[in-house]
C-alpha positions as MATLAB code, in Angstrom:
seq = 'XXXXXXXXXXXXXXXXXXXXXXXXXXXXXXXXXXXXXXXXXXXXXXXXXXXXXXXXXXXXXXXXXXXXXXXXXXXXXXXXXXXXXXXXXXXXXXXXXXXXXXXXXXXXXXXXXXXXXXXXXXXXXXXXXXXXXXXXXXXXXXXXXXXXXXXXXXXXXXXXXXXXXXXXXXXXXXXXXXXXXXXXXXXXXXXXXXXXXXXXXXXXXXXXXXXXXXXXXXXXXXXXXXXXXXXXXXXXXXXXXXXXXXXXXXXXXXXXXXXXXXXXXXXXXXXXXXXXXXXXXXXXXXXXXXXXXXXXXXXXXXXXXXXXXXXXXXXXXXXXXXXXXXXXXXXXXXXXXXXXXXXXXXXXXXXXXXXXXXXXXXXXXXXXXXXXXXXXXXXXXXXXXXXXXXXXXXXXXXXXXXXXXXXXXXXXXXXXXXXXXXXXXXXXXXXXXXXXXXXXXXXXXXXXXXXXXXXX';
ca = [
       0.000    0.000    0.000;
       1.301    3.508   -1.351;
       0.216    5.671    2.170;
       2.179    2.947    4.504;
       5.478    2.385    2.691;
       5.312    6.292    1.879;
       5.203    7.107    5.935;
       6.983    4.824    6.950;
      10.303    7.390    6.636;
       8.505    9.384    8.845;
      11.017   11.505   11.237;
       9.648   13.144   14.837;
      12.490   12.382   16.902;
      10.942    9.684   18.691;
      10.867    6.129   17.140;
       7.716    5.443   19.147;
       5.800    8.570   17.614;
       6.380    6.716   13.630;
       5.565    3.208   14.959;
       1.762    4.955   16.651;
       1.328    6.943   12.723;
       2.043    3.552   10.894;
      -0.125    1.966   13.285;
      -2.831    4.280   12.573;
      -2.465    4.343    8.765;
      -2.857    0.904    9.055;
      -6.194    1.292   11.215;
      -7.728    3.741    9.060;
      -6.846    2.686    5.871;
      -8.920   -0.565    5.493;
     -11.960    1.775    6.054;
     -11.108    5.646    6.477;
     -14.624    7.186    6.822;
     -14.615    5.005   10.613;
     -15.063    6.818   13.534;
     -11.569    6.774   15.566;
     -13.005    4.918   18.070;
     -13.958    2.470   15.830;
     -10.775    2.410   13.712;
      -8.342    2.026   17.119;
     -10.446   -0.821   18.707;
      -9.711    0.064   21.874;
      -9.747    2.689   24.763;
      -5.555    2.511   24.841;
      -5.517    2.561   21.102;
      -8.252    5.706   21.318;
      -6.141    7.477   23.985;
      -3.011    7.049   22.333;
      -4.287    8.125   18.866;
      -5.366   11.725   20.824;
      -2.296   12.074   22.432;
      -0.454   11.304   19.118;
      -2.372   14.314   17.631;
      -1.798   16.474   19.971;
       1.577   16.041   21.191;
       4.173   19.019   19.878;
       7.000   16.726   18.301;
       4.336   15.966   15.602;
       3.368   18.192   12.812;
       2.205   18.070    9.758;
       5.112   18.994    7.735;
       6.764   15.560    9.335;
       3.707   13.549    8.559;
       3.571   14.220    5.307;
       7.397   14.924    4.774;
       7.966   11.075    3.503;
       4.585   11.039    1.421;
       5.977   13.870   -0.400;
       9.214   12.154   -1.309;
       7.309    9.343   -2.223;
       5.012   11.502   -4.984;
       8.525   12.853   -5.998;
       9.957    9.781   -6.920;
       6.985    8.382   -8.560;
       6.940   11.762  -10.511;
      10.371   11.112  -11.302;
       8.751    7.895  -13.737;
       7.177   10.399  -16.084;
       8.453   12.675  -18.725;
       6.234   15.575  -17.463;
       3.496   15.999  -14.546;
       0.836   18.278  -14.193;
       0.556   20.241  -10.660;
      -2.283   21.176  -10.085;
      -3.049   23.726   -7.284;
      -6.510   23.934   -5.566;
      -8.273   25.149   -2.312;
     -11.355   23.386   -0.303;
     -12.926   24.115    3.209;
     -13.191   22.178    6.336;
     -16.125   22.887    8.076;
     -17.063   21.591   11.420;
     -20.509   21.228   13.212;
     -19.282   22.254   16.595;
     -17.204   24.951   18.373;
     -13.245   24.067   18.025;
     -10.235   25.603   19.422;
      -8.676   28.361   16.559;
     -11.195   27.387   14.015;
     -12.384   30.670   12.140;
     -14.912   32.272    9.480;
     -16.050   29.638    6.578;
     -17.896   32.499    4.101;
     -19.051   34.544    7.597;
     -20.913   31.643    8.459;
     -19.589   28.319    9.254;
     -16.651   27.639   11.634;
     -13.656   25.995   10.062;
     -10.434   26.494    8.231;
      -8.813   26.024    4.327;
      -6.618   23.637    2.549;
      -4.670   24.850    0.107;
      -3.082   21.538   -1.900;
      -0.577   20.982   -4.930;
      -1.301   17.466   -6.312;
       1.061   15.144   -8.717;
      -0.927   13.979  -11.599;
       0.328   12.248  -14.565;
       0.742   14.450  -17.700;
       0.497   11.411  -20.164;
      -3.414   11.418  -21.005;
      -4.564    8.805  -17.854;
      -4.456   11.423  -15.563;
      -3.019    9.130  -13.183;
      -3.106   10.653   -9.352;
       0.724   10.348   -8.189;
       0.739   12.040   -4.769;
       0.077   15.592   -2.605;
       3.724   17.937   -3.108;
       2.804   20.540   -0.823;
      -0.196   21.922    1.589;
      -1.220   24.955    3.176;
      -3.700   25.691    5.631;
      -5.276   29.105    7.126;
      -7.995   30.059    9.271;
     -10.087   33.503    8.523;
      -9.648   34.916   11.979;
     -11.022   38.551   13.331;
     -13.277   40.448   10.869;
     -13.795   40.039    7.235;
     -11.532   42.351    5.319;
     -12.818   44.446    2.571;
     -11.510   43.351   -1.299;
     -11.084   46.989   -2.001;
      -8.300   47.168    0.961;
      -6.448   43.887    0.347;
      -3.362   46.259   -1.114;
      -3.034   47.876    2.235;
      -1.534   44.744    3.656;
       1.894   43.219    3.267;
       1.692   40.551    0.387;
       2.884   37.547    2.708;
      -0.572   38.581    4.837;
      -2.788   38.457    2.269;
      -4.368   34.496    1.502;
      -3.996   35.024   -2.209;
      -0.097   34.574   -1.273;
      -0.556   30.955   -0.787;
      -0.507   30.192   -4.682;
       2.767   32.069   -5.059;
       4.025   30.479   -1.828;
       3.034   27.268   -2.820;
       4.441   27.148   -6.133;
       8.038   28.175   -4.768;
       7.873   25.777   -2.287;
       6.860   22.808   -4.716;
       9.081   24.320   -7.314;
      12.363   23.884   -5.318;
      11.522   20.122   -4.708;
      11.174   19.200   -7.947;
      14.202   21.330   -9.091;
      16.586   18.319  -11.174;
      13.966   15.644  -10.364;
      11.057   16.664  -12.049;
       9.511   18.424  -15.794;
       6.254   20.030  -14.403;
       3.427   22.243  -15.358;
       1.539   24.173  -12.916;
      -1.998   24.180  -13.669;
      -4.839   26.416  -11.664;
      -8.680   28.057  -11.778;
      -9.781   31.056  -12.060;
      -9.346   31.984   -8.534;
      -5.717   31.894   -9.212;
      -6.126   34.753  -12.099;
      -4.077   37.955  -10.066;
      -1.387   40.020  -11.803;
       1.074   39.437   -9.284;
       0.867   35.850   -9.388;
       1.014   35.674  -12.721;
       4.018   37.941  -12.744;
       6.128   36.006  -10.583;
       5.130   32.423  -12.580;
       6.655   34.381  -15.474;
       9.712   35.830  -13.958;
      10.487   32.305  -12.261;
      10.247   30.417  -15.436;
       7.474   27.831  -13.927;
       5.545   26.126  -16.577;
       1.994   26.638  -16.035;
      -2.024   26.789  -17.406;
      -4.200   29.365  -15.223;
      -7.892   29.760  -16.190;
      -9.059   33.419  -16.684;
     -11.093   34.762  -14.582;
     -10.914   38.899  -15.244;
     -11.711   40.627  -18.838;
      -8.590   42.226  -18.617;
      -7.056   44.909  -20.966;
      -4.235   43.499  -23.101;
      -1.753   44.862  -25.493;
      -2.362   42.227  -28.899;
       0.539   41.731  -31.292;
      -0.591   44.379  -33.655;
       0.157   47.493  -30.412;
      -3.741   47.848  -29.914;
      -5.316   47.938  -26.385;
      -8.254   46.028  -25.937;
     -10.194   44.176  -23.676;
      -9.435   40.077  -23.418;
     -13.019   39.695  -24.539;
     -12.799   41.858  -27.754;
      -9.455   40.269  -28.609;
     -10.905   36.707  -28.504;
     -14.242   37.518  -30.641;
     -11.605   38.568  -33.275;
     -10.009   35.199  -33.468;
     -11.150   32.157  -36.165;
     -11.409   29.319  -34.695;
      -7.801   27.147  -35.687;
      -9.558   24.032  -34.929;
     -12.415   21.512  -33.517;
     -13.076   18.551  -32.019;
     -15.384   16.549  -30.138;
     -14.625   15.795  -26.588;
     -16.582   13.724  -23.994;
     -18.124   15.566  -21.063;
     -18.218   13.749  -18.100;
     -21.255   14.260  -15.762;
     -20.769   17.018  -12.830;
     -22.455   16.781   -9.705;
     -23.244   20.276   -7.326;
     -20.655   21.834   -6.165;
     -19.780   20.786   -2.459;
     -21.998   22.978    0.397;
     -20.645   26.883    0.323;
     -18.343   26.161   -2.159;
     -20.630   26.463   -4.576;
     -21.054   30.384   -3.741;
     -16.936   30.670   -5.259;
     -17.505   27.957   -7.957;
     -18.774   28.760  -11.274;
     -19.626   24.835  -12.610;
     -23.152   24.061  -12.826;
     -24.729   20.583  -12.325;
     -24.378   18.630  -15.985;
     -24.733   15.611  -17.560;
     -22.496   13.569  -19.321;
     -22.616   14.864  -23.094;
     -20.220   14.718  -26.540;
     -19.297   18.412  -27.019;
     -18.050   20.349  -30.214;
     -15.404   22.514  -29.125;
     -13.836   25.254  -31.224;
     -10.100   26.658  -30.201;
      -8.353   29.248  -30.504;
      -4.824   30.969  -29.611;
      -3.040   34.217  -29.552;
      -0.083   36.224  -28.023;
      -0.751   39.349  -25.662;
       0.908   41.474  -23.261;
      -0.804   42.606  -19.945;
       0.170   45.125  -17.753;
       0.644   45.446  -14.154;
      -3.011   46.343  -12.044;
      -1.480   46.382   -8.528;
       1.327   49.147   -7.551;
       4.929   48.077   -6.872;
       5.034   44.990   -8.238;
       7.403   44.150  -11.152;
       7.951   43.173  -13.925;
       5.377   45.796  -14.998;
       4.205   43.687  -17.577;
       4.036   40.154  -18.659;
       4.108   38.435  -22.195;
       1.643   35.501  -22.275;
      -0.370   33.411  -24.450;
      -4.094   32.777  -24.115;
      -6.243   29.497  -25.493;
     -10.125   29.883  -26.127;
     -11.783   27.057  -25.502;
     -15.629   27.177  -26.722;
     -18.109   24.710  -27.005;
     -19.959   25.976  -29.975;
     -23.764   24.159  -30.099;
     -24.491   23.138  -26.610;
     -27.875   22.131  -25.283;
     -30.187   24.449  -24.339;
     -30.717   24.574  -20.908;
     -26.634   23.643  -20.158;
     -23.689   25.692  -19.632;
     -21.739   25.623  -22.417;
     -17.898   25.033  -22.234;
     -16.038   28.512  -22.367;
     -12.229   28.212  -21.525;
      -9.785   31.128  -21.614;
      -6.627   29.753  -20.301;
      -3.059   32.119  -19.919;
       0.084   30.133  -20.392;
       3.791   30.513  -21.585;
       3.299   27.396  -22.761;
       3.947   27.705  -27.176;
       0.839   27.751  -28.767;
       2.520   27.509  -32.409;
       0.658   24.406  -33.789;
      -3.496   22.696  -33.079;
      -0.837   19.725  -31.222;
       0.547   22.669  -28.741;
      -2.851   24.288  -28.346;
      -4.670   20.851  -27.655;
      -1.913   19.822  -24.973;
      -2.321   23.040  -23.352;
      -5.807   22.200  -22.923;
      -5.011   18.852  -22.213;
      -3.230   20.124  -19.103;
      -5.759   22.230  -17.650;
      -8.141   19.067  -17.942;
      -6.241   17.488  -15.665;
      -6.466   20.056  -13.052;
     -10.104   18.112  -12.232;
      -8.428   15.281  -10.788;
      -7.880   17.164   -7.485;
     -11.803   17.487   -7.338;
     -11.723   13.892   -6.492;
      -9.193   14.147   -4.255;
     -10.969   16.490   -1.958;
     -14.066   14.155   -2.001;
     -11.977   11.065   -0.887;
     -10.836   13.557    1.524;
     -14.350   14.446    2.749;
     -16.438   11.276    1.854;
     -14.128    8.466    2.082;
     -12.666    9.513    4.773;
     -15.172   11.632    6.750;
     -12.192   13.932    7.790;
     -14.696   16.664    8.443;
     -16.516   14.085   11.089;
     -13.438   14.001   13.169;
     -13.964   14.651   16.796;
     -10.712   16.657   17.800;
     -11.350   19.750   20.044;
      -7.805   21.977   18.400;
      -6.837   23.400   14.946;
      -3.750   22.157   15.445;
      -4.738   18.399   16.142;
      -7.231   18.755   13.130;
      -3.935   19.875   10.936;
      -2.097   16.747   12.174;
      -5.238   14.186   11.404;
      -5.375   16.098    7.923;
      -1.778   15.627    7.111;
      -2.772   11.788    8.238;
      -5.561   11.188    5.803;
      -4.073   12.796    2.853;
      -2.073    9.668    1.655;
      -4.927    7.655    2.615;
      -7.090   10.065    0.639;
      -4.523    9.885   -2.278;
      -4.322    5.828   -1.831;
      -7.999    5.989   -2.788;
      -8.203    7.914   -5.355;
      -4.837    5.644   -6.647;
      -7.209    2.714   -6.921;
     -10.371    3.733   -7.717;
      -8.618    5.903  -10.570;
      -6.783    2.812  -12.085;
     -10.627    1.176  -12.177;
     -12.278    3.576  -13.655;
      -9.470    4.696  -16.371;
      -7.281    1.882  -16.679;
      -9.565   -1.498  -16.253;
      -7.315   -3.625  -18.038;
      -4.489   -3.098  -15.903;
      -3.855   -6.319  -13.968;
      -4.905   -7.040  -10.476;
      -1.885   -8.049   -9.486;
      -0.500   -4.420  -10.124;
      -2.396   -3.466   -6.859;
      -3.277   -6.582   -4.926;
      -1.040   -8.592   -3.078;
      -1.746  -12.622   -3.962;
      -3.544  -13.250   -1.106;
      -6.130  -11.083   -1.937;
      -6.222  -12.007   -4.644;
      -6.921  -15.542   -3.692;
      -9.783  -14.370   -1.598;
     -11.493  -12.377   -4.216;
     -10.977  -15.403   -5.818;
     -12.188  -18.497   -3.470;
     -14.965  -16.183   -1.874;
     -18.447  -16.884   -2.822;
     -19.875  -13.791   -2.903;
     -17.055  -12.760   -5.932;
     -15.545  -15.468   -7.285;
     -12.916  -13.652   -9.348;
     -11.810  -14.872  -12.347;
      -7.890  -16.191  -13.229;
      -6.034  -13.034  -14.545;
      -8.430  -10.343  -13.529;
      -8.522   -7.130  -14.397;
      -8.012   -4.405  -12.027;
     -11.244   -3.444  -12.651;
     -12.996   -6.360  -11.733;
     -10.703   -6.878   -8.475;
     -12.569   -3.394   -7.303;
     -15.795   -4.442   -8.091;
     -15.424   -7.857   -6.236;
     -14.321   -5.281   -3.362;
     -17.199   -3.284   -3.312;
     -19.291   -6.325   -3.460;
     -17.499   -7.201    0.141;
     -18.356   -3.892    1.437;
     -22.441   -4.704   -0.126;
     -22.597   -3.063   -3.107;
     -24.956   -3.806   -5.543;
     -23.948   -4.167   -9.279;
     -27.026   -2.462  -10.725;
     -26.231    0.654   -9.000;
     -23.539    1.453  -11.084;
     -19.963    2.157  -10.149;
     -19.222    1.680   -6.042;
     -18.585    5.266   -3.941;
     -16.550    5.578   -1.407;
     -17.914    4.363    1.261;
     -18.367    1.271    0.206;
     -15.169    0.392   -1.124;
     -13.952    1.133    2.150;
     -16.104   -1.056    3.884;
     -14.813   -3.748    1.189;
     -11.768   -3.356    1.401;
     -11.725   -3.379    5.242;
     -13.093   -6.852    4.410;
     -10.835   -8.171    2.058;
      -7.491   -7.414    4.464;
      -9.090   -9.108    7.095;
      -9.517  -12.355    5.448;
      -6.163  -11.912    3.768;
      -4.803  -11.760    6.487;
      -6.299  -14.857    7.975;
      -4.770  -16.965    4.817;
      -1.562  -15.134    5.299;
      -1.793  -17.033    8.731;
      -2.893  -19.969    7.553;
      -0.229  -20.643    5.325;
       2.255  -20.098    8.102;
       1.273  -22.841   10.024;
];
């Protein structure tokens, strides 16, 4: 399993503190939406899970120090990865200690997360390089007066921080391309991609006024209704559920249905200037991709993409693997749903921020572990079983009479003998998850009980 042999480099000074976080990974894992108390099994388990938590030698940065490494050196297997960069809420039902404002409502804080994911057309999930985390504490600020304070003070500074941070670990190791919404779209972020020389796709966000290749000023809008489009083609829409609780407030996607679209692209140069004082270069060189979808459904929102990039736009191939890039930003959607629904991290009963932090820094290679497998069933069915399951599950999955897996299985049909463990039902389409969890919790029981077995 990815999330134990990642951790288990884990450093806090004290052997005993890496011995209690393997021995939790290895409680959760099997099921990570469980209760603690349920995971641990026992009051001494339970108690020593808290103190874990809490206790001062263990932070976040050290749990998830080794699982870093680890998404580095699977990175290190592919020509090019794409990073993409991403924040979700944590909100919380009841009164913590230095929890603060979720949209002036909800108590809570934000994780800000740079995910590994394979830039060769699976999409593959490869691991978490970096996370932030903030709390809105005191009163709201006004937008209008977010120049007033220092740039390091201001939470739009975690994308630039967050870049240089991942940025320096992959330096020699790794060919990457950072890849961001619209929330991302700020002059000064965009500035410092460009003077660092980072690779990188941000969605547009503001109609702002650009300098084209022919000297004219114009708006980003009027500039794109200019331009022919170079190309189309047909891409398959996957279906889109609501956008997760307040979230939806800052999201822009609508509810769809899965649907073949006709998309039209486009590309040009442009220069923008500088919209916030003191910050340099004063303007930036960049290239912006249209992405349209030209006879959607009534009813549906149709596909519009305006995405800046250094990235050469010279030929349809460039433009298409620009776009290509920026799809691949939605795999960290999925991420923050194993995150929240498989393992019910916002359900967890710990009274600090700081002990919340720890547990998050916990789940997220469990979180990434899922995604792992449920990704390779869903994209990749062919690819063995044995890629992923040790032999004696496999012999399980196989001798079990409730799945009765076939010799040479797929991947994809060693998950859905899983699920059927954890009670799903095949007519209900593919298994969430929940119920893989509760499967797979299952299935390393009874491996475990041949891996005993066959000792004796």
């Amino acid at each position: 399993m990815r999330a134990t042999e990642d951790l288990q480099a884990a450093q806090f000074g004290d052997v005993r503190l890496t011995k209690r976080l393997l021995r939790l990974v290895a409680a959760l894992a099997p099921d990570p939406a469980k209760s603690f108390p349920d995971a641990t099994g026992s009051d001494a388990a339970l108690e020593a899970t808290y103190r874990f938590f809490q206790n001062e030698a263990v932070s976040p940065e050290r749990i998830l120090a080794p699982h870093v490494e680890g998404t580095l050196r699977r990175a290190e297997q592919a020509p090019i990865v794409v990073v993409s960069h991403d924040t979700t809420e944590f909100s919380f039902s009841t009164s913590r200690e230095g929890l603060g404002r979720i949209n002036d409502k909800g108590r809570g804080f934000f994780g800000h997360f740079a995910l590994a994911v394979s830039a060769d057309g699976q999409r593959h999930p490869l691991g978490v390089l970096g996370l932030h985390t903030f709390a809105r504490l005191g009163p709201p600020r006004r937008e209008r007066h977010t120049e007033c304070f220092p740039e390091t003070e201001r939470e739009s500074f975690r994308w630039k921080a967050l870049v240089t941070q991942v940025a320096s670990s992959l330096r020699g190791r790794v060919e990457a391309v950072h890849v961001m919404d619209s929330e991302a779209d700020a002059y000064a972020l965009l500035a410092s991609l460009v003077a660092g020389e980072h690779r990188f796709v941000v969605r547009l966000k503001h109609n702002r006024t650009v300098t084209d290749e022919c000297g004219n000023r114009v708006s980003i809008d009027t500039k794109l209704c200019t331009l022919s489009g170079q190309f189309s083609r047909e891409v398959a829409l996957s279906p889109r559920a609501a956008p997760h609780r307040a979230e939806a407030g800052r999201k822009r996607n609508l509810t769809r249905d899965s649907r073949v679209a006709h998309l039209t692209f486009s590309a040009t140069k442009v220069t923008i200037g500088a919209t916030e004082k003191l910050v340099v270069p004063r303007q930036i060189d960049v290239n912006i991709v249209h992405v349209r979808e030209t006879d959607a459904p009534a009813g549906t929102e149709p596909v519009d993409w305006r995405l800046l990039t250094t990235e050469p736009i010279e030929t349809p191939e460039d433009i298409e693997r620009i776009v290509d890039f920026y799809r691949a930003r939605w795999v960290i959607e999925e991420f923050f749903k194993a995150l929240k629904t498989g393992c019910a991290f916002e359900k967890r009963q710990l009274e600090s921020l700081p002990a919340l932090l720890n547990a998050l820094a916990v789940f997220t290679p469990i979180a990434c572990e899922l995604l792992h497998l449920r990704t390779l069933a869903r994209d990749q069915p062919d690819t063995p079983a044995s890629a992923v399951f040790t032999p004696q599950q496999i012999l399980v999955l196989q001798r079990h009479k409730h799945t009765r897996l076939p010799p040479h299985a797929s991947v994809r049909q060693a998950m859905l003998a899983v699920a059927r463990l954890g009670g799903h039902i095949r007519n209900n389409g593919d298994p969430g998850w929940i119920v893989l969890g509760r499967g797979y919790e299952k299935l390393l029981a009874l491996a475990e009980g041949v891996s005993m077995a066959l000792d004796l």
